[in-house]
Every structure is written in C-alpha cells, then in structure tokens.
N, C-alpha and C positions, 0 to 999 in steps of 0.2 A: 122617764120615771126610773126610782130606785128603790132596792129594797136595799135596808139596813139591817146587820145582827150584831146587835151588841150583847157583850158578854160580861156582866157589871158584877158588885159584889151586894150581896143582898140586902145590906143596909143601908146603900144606896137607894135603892126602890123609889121610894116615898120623893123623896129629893129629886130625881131623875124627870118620877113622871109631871109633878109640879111645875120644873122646868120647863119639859115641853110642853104643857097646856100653855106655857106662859110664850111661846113663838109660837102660838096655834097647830100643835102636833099632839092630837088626841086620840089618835087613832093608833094602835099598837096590840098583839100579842103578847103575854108574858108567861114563860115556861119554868119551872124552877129544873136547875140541872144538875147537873155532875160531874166533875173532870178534872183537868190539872194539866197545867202549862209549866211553866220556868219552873214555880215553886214546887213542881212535883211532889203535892199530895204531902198528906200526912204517913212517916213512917206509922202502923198499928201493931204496937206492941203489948201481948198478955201474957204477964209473971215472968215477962224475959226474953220472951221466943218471938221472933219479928213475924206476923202475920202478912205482911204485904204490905201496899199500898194502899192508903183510904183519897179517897176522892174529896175533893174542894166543892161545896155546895155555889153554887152560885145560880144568876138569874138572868135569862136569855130572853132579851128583847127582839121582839119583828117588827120594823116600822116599814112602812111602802109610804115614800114621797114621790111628789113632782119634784122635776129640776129644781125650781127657788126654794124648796125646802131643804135640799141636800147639804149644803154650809152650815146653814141655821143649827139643823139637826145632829151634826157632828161634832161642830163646835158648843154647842149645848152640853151634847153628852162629856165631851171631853171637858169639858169645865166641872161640872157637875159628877160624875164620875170618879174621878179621879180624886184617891185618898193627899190628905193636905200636905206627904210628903214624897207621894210618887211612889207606892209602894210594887214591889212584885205582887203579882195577883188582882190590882186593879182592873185588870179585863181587857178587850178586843174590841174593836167599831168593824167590819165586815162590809163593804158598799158591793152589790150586786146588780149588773143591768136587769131591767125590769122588762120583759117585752111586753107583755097585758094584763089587766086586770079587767073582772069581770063581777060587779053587783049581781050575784043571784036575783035578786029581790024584782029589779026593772030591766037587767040586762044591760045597765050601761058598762059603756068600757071605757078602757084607757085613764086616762085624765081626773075623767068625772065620778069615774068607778071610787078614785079610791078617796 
C-alpha cells in the first residue's frame, strides 16, 4: 500500500479528480494550501515598500492506494496535472510507504480498509 500527496494547481481540481474516477480511484482528501517552491511566492508590494513574500495557493491531494494502483495514479496525475507547457508551479506527486489502514466503521485493515 501507498500513500500519495500531490500538490496541483487549483485549476487542475476538476480535471484531476474526473481522471481518477476514470482508473477507479475515488477515494481521496482534498486540502486547499499554501506555500511556494521554485517559483517563490509572489513578491507583495504596497505603494512601493516590499512586504514580504505571499504564498502560492494551491491544492493538496491524499490518496492511499494498493500496489496496482500506484502507476495508474501517478501516471494520471502527471498527465493531467501538468500545465500544457510544463510550467514552474505545476506541483509535486509524493509516494509514501503505507504500513496500515484501518475502517473505523468495521475495523477492516489493510487492503480492504482502504
């Protein structure tokens, strides 16, 4: 099992999850976020005087697969994801060993959990 954290741009969204329902991956987390990579942030500037750094909004997926979904899922995202010229800021895929999962609900784990 894996867990996955992708870090997409929000207007991706829509497209992304569509994708994965479309290789049966329905099941996911979505957090909207905050931060900045390469493209470091917006300088924020008022009447002249640099304020700092403003943050990149973006949108962080958690998916938990079994092994045969791991490909599918990546390879998804990166198709889908990804602006149609490869831009900075297009975002992160993250693959994580998963050691358990565990249904509240019936108490299954592993496998069947998720």
């Amino acid at each position: 099992m894996k867990y996955i954290i992708a870090i997409i741009r929000p207007e991706k969204l829509d497209d992304v999850k569509e994708a994965l329902r479309e290789i049966d991956v329905s099941r996911m987390t979505v957090t909207e976020v905050q931060g900045y990579g390469r493209q470091r942030g917006y300088l924020d500037e008022v009447l002249g005087v640099d304020k700092g750094i403003r943050f990149v909004r973006k949108i962080k997926l958690e998916i938990a697969v079994n092994d045969e979904f791991l490909e599918p899922t990546i390879n998804t995202l990166l198709k889908v994801a990804r602006s149609e010229d490869g831009r900075i800021g297009d975002g992160k895929i993250f693959v994580l060993p998963l050691e358990d999962v565990i249904r509240i609900r019936t108490g299954e784990r592993g496998r069947e959990a998720i």
